[in-house]
C-alpha positions as CSV (number, residue, x, y, z in Angstrom):
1,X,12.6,-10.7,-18.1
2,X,11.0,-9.0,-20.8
3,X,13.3,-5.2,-21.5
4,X,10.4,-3.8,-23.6
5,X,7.6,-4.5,-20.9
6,X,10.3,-3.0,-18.2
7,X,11.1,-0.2,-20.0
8,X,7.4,0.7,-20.7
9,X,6.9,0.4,-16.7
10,X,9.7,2.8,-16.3
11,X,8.9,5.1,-19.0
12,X,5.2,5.4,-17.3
13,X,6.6,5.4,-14.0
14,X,8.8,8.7,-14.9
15,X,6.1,10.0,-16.4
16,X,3.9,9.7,-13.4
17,X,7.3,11.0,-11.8
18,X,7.5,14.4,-14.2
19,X,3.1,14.3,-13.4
20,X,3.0,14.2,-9.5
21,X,5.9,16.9,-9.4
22,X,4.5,19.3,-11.9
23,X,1.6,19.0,-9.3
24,X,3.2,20.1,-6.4
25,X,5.2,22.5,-8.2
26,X,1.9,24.6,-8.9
27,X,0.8,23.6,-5.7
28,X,4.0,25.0,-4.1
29,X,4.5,28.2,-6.0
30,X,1.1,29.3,-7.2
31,X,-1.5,28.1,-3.8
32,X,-4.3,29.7,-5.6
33,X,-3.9,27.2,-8.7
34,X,-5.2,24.3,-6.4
35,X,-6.9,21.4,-8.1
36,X,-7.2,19.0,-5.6
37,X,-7.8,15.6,-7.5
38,X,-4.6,16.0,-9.7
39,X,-2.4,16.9,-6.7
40,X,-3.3,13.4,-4.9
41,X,-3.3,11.8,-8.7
42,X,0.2,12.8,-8.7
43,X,1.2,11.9,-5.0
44,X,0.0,8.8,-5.6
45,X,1.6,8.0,-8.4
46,X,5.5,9.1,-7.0
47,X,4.6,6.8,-3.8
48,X,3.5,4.3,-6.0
49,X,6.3,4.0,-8.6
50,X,8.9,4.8,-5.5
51,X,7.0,1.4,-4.1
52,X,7.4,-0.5,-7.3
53,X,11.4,0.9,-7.9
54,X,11.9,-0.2,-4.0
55,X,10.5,-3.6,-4.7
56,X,12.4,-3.9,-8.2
57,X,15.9,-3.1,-6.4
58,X,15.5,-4.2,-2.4
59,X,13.0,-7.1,-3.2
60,X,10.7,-5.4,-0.4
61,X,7.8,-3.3,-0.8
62,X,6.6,-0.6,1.8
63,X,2.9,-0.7,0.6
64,X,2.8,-4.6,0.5
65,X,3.6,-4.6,4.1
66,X,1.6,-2.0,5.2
67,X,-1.5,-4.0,3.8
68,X,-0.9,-7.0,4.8
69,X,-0.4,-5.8,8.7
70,X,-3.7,-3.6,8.2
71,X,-5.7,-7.0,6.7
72,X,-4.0,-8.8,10.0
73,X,-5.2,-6.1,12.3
74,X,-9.1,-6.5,10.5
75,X,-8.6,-10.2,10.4
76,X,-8.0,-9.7,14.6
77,X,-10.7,-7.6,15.4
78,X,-12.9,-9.8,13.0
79,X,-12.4,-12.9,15.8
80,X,-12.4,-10.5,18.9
81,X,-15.7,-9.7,17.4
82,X,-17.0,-13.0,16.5
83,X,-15.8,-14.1,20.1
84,X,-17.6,-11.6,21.7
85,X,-20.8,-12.4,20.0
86,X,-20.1,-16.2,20.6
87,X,-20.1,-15.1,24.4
88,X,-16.6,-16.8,24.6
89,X,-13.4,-15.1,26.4
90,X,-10.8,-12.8,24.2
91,X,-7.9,-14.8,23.5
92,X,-9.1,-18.1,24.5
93,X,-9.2,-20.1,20.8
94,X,-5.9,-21.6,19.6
95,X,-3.7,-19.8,17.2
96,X,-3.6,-21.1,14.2
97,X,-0.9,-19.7,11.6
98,X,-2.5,-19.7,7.9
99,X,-1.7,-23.5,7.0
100,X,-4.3,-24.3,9.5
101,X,-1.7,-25.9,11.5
102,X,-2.4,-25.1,15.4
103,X,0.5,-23.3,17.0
104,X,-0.6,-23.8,20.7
């Protein structure tokens, strides 16, 4: 789309890179140099951009999938819970798939 917004992602992104492994570098070689908050900064940030150049080049995205089977997990134990307070049965209501078209 647009080369100067995609090659100021990358240029942050390998910047973060150069960040996060300057980070464990210390981390690895000098353990008494620990500074906790800049070591998960720059984990983050590698898992992050690795995310984003996974997405760019396989059209997928590890973290997208991830949350979206955690929110489906909460949105479960949500209605187990509101069941339970309803006094009805687990797994008796309908599913319903997120038209809001019942499934069976």
């Amino acid at each position: 789309r647009c080369p100067i917004v995609s090659a100021y992602v990358f240029v942050m992104g390998g910047y973060r890179m150069v960040f996060g492994l300057s980070w464990a570098y210390h981390y690895l070689v000098m353990p008494y140099y620990l500074d906790m908050s800049s070591l998960i900064s720059g984990v983050l940030g590698i898992v992050f951009f690795c995310d984003y150049l996974l997405f760019k080049v396989a059209n997928r995205s590890t973290l997208s999938q991830l949350c979206i089977s955690v929110d489906d997990t909460i949105r479960e134990a949500e209605e187990a819970a509101r069941d339970m307070v309803a006094g009805e049965p687990l797994g008796t209501r309908p599913l319903v798939n997120p038209v809001g078209v019942v499934a069976g």
